[in-house]
GULO-148608 format. One record per residue (C-alpha): x, y, z; residue in one letter. Coordinates in steps of 0.02 Angstrom, whole numbers, plus 50000, padded with zeros to 5 digits. Layout:
<recs>
XYZa...
</recs>
This chain:
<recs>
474065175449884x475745174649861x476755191749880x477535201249716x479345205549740x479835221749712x480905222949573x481325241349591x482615239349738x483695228149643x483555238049475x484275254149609x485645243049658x486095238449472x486185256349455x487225262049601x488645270849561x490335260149530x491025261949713x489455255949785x489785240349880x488415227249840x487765216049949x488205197449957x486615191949936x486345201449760x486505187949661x485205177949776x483945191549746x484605191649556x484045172149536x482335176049641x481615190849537x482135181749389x481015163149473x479645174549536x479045186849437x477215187049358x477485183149188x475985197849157x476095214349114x476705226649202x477935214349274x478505204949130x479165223949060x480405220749245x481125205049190x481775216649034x482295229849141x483255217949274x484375209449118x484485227849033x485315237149180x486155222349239x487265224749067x488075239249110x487825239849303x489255250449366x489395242949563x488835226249479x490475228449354x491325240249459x491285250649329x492085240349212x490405234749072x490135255549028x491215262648897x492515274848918x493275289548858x494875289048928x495095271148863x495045265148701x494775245548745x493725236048862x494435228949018x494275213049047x492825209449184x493105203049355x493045183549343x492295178049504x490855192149491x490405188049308x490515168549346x489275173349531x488095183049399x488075167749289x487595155549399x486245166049478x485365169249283x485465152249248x484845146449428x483285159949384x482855153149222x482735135949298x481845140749430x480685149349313x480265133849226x479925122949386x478885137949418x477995136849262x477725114549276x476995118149455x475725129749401x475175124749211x476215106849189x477065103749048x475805106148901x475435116948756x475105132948875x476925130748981x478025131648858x476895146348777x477145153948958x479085151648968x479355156448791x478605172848871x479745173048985x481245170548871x480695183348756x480675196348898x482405189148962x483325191948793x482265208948737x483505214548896x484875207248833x484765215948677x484075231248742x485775240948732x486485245848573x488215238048524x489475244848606x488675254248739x489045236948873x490385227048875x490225212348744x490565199648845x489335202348976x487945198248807x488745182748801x488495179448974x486775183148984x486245174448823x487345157948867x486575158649050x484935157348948x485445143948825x486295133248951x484675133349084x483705126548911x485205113048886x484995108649066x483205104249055x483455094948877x484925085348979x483865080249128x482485075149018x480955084649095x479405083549028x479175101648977x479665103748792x480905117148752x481315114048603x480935123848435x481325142648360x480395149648507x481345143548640x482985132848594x483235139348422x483045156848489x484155157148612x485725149348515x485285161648364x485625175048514x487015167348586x487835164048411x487225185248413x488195188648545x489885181848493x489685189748322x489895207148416x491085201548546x492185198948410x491785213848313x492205223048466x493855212748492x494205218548330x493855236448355x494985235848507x496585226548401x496665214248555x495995198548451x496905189948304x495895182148234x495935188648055x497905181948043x497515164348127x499055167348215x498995159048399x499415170348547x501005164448654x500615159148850x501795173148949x501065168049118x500735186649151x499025195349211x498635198349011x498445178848966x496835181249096x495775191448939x495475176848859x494715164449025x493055172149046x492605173248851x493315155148857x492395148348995x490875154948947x490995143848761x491275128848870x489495132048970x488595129348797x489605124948636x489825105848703x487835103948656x487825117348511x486885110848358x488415107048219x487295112848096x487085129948200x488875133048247x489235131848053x488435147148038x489235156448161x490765162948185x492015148148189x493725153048132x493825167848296x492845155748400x493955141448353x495685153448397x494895161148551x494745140948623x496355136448543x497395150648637x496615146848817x496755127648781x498515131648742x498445143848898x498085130849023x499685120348977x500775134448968x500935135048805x501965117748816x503255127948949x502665115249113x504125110049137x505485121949095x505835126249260x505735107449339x507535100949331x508025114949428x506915111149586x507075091849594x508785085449708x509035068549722x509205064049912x509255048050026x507575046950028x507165047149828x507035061549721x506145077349793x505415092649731x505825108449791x504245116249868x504115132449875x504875134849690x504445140549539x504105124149454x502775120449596x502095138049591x501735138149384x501065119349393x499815121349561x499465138549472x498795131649303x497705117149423x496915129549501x496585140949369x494745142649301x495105135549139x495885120449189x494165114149295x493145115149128x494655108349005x493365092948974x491915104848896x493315116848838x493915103048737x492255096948680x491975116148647x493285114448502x492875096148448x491085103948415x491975117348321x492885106948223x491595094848164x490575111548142x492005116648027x491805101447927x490065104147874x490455122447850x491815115247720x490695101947623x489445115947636x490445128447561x492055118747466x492515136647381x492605142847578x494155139047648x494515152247816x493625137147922x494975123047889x496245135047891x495735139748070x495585120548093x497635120448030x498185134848127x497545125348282x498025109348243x499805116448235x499735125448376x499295108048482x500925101648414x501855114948463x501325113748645x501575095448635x503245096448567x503835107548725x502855098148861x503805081548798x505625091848788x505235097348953x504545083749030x506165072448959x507285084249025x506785081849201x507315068249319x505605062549361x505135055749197x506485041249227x505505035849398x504565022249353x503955016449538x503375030949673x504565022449791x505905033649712x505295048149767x505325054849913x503685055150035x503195072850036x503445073449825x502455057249802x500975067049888x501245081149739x500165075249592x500055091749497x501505084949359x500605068549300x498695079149319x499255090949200x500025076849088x498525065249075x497445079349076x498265084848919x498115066748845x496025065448885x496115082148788x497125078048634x496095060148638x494635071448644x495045082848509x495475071448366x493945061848397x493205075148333x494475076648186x493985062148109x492555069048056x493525080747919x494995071847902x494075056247827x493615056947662x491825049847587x491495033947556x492535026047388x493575041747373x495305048747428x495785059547553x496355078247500x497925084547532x497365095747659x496255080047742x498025068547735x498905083047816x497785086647988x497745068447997x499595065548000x499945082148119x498745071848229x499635057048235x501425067648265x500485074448412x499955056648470x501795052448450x502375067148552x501265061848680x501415043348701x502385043448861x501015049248949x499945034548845x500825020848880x500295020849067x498895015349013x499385000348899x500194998948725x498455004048649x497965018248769x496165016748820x494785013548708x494375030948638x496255033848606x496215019348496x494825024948429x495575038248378x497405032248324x496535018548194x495395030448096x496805042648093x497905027448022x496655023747914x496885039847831x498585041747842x499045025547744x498145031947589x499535043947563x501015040447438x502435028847492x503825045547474x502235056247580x502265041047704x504155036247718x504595055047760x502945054047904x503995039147965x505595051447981x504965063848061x504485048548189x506025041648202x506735041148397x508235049348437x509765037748415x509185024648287x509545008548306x510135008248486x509525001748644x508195017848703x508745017148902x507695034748930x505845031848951x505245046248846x506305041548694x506105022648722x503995028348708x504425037248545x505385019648474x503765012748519x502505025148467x503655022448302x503675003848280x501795004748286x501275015148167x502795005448058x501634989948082x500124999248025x500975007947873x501994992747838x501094985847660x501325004647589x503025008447642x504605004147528x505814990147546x507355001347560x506735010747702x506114995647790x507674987547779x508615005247824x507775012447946x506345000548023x507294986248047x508784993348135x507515002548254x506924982248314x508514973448320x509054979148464x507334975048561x507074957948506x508044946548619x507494956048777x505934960548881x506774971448983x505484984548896x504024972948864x503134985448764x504464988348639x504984970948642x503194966948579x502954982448439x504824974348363x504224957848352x502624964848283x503434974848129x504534956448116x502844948148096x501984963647980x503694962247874x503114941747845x501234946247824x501614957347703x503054948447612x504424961547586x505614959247482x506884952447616x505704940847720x506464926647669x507964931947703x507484934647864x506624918147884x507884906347937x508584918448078x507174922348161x506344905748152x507944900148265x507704916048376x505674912348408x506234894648473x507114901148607x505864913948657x504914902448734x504414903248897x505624918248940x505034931548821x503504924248738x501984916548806x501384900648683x500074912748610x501404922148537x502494909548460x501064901848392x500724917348285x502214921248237x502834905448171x501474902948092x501504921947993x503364917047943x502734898647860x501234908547769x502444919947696x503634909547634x502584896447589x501954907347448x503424908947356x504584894347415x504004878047491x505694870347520x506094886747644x504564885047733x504914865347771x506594871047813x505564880947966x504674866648018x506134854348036x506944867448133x505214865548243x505444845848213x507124846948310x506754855648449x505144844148473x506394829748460x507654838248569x506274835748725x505744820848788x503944814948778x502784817748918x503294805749082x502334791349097x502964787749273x501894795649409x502704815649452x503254817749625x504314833149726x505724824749709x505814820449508x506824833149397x505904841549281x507064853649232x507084848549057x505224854149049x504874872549026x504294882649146x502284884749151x501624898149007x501814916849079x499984923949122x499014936049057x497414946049086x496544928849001x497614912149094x497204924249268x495344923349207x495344908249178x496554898949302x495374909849450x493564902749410x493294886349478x492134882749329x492774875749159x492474890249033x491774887248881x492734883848728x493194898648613x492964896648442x494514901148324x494404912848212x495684907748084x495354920447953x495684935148093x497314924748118x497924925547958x498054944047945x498514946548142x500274954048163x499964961048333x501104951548486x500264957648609x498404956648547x498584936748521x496864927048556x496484919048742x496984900048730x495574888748744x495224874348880x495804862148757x497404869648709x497774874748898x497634855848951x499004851048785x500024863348853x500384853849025x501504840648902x503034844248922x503114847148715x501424853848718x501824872648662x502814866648511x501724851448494x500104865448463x501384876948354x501734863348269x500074858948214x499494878448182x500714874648009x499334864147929x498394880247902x499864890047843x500974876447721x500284871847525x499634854247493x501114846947412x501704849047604x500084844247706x500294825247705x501864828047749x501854837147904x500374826047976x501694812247961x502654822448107x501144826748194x500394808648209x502304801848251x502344813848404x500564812648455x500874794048468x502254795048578x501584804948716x500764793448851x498954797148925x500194801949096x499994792449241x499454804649344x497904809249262x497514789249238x497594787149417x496784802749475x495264795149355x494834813649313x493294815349193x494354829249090x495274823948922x497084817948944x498254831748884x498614820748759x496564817248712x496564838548698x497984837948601x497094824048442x495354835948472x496454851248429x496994843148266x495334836648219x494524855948266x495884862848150x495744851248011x494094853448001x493744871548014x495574879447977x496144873547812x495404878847660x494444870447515x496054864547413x496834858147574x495264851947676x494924838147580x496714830747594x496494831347778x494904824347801x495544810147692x497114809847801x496124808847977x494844796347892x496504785947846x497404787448014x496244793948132x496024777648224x498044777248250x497864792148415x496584780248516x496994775748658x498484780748789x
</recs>
């Protein structure tokens, strides 16, 4: 039989006096009793008696979970003990329920058994009247409860836990237990709550009140029920999260101190170590708050979306979306500082780690903290969708269209730190920066041109040499290209265009090279009032992009957006394009039809097509990949440069001609002129076809591929056939039926 422990030793050490020095094993015993005790009377009755003297244990709190008289406020409680004590109640009410599948499985009369068990666990909980322990430690107790059932829902084990007896129960006490915390923070005049106002980060011992209450939401609001927490108390919950999120960056001060400790030397630019820069930074790393900042955050995206269905809930209650405001500004505020600072500071210019010197390379606590803060924010307004989009077939209110665009400020602010990762982020930030845009662009044209403003990078109009403000020129051209149907001509022309001018001839900054060609592009899909203004000049400029700053992808698509603009309001410019095309066709020679060798010039042939993430694919497998099918509709509304579709083997074997990128651009037009000009243009297109050869080469080689030239007539008949539309298709096939036959043969 196995031996009872004897619960009465560790109930005498919970009640030692507060200098009593506890053993290290406490907590160990602690998770036992809890594991180990019958679950019968008399010894269920200890299980209540363990959790009710634990509460206000003076050597367990060192005196600090009693009140007292001499002070009018509760200090807060050591951080390492309450986080030991924690872990040990949560290990015990595990432990209880592998106890509980051992001896009775996982049937009816288990979970009958360990809803026993929890019912003696939180009677001592709540076995102290309010205000006679320190609120917190209810909160711990309860959450150590809640999160040991969340555990065992997570890991799927067979033994149900579910329902108002065991689940339900324990987040109605945990939800409880906050509900007197706060009354209690009130009481003491150290919360605030009630004004929504956010407390400052002063880096002093005070700023550590807020960790353990702050932790402890992060053990078991990431799996909270939305429909629970919308009951609770959300606004104080939702500023207690906000202030330590806000904590752990400093309040946006990281890098106020950092010029001052970096010197440039020999060796690259090095940071001072000891200094106080290092010392705040490796600080806020360390700190308890920053190793749980992913459940933290999904703490108060669960609060959020909680305060959502609060607010369609209750539309007459507004305290919930105010809290939801008072946060949201407070994230822009940080945001605002950490991208002053980080500007500020020599190391944001180093683009390569090269620059700096060995022993600061090793020092990764600036770009932690950074990305860190972007996972967060990414995090966060996930979650903000969810109130900031309106229902289905109607528009977004004021307050909905004003979270969403203080969200994408803050994605602005923070961009620098996004770009690392690619024009578009990562997938959730994308995520995230489209359904905010979506919501944004339902806003009035004055609402959006003054968003725009506020966007603008320093120094509009000139050549952004300093990363940070050369991220906010992007971060700005891209949301120009989203917002670009709804925004006014004047502004456009003002503002918008000035910002690409100076980014359009050079790839010196590929990314913002790319967004300025894009808002070029949205300007043509869109038709503004000056595209065809624009039309002739930058139809000459995108013929001498090639190869140097655009890959034939990219021309392709945007010669063909600035024909389908003009083309619906003037078909003599949009021929005008094309000849422009015609002539530089013309201006190279057809493909050689004398066999290539090391020694022949081919200097007037451009230079092969710059790779990407799809040519690399491709060009690496020794297997021919099967042809992609064009999507032509997509095409027509595409104004992205850098989000242009993967070529297909066809088109990648008419691009070895030496004409073959203008050749394909060339025949993209039939989809984009109006039939009075179709007939027309596949006069030019059958004339050049017909002069290149079949190449010598590839005749002698006797490869089983098509001739470049063969690709190139299969590319015309694929786009005839599937890329024109009714009124045109006809007219072609009648064209290829008529003149088909004239492209056999070399």
């Amino acid at each position: 039989m196995e031996r009872i422990p004897d619960a009465t030793l560790l109930i005498q050490d919970f009640l030692s006096p507060a200098t009593t020095q506890l053993s290290s094993t406490t907590p160990q015993l602690l998770t036992y009793h809890l594991a180990k005790l019958p679950l019968e009377e008399p010894h269920l009755a200890l299980i209540t008696s363990i959790l009710t003297y634990l509460s206000t244990s003076p050597s367990l709190w060192r005196g600090q979970a009693s009140p007292s008289s001499s002070s009018p406020t509760w200090p807060p409680l050591n951080f390492g003990r309450a986080q030991e004590v924690y872990t040990a109640l949560l290990q015990g009410c595990l432990y209880r329920a592998g106890e509980v599948t051992r001896e009775l499985g996982t049937g009816w009369s288990a979970r009958r058994k360990y809803a026993a068990f929890l019912e003696a666990y939180l009677a001592g909980v709540n076995a102290e009247e309010e205000g006679m322990c320190h609120p917190i430690v209810r909160v711990l107790t309860a959450s150590a409860a809640l999160a040991a059932l969340q555990a065992i829902k997570m890991r799927k084990d067979k033994l149900y836990i579910g329902g108002s007896s065991l689940m339900g129960r324990a987040e109605q006490e945990v939800l409880k237990a906050w509900e007197e915390y706060f009354r209690e923070e009130e009481r003491d005049q150290r919360g605030s709550a009630a004004n929504g106002a956010a407390t400052e980060w002063t880096g002093s011992a005070a700023d550590n009140a807020n960790e353990l209450p702050a932790w402890l939401a992060s053990q078991t609001l990431p799996l909270f029920p939305v429909a629970g927490l919308a009951e609770g108390p959300l606004p104080q919950l939702l500023h207690l999260l906000s202030v330590a999120h806000s904590a752990t960056f400093a309040s946006g001060h990281l890098f106020s101190a950092l010029s001052s400790s970096l010197i440039q030397t020999p060796d690259g630019l090095a940071w001072t170590i000891p200094s106080e820069s290092h010392t705040l930074l490796s600080g806020l790393i360390n700190s308890p708050i920053f190793n749980v900042l992913g459940p933290l955050s999904r703490s108060i995206g669960r609060l959020v979306e909680a305060a959502g269905a609060r607010a369609k809930a209750h539309p007459d209650d507004s305290t919930t979306l105010i809290a939801v405001r008072n946060f949201s500004t407070t994230l822009e505020r940080v945001v605002s500082r950490v991208q002053k600072g980080w500007s500020s500071a020599a190391w944001s210019e180093i683009e390569i780690d090269s620059a700096l010197t060995p022993a600061t390379r090793a020092q990764t606590e600036p770009w932690t903290l950074l990305k860190s803060l972007l996972f967060s924010i990414t995090l966060l307004h996930s979650s903000l969708l969810v109130i900031v989009s309106p229902k289905p077939g109607r528009k977004p209110t004021p307050l909905q269209l004003d979270l969403a665009k203080q969200a994408v400020r803050v994605l602005g602010k923070t961009y620098f730190i996004t770009i690392k990762f690619g024009t578009d982020g990562f997938s959730a930030w994308k995520g995230a920066w489209v359904g905010l845009m979506e919501v944004v662009e339902q806003d009035s044209q004055k609402a959006l041109e003054a968003l725009m403003q506020e966007l603008e990078p320093t120094g509009l109009g000139r050549l952004q040499e300093r990363t940070v403000e050369r991220s906010e020129a992007t971060f700005y051209l891209n949301a120009a290209e989203q917002l670009m149907r709804p925004l006014g001509d004047d502004y456009v022309e003002a503002s918008l265009l000035r910002c690409c001018y100076p980014y359009l001839e050079s790839t010196t900054y590929r990314d913002t090279f790319e967004s300025a060609h894009s808002v070029l592009l949205a300007v043509f899909a869109t038709t503004k009032r000056y595209a065809n203004d624009l039309a002739p000049w930058y139809t000459k400029l995108l013929l001498q992009a090639y190869p140097t700053l655009m890959s034939a992808s990219q021309l392709r698509l945007a010669f063909t957006t600035i024909v389908r603009c003009v083309s619906s309001s003037d078909d003599a410019l949009a021929w005008y394009c094309i000849l422009k095309l015609i002539e530089a066709i013309r201006a190279l020679p057809a493909s050689s039809t004398e066999p290539k060798s090391a020694s022949t010039s081919t200097s007037s042939a451009p230079p092969p097509q710059p790779a990407t993430s799809s040519t690399v694919a491709f060009s690496s497998s020794s297997a021919t990949p099967p042809p992609t099918k064009r999507d032509y509709d997509e095409e027509a509304t595409q104004t992205r440069l850098d989000e242009t579709s993967s070529l297909s083997p066809l088109e990648q074997r008419a691009l070895t001609l030496r004409r073959g990128h203008l050749l394909l651009t060339l025949i993209d037009q039939t989809t984009s002129v109006n039939l009075i000009l179709l007939r027309k243009l596949l006069d030019e297109i059958w004339t050049f076809i017909k002069e290149e050869g079949a190449g010598v080469d590839e005749v002698l080689s006797g490869s089983a591929e098509e001739t470049p030239k063969e690709a190139l007539v299969k590319v015309v008949f694929g786009t005839l056939g599937e890329g024109l539309d009714a009124t045109k298709r006809e007219e072609g096939v009648r064209y290829w039926m008529e003149h088909g036959e004239e492209l056999a043969g070399p």
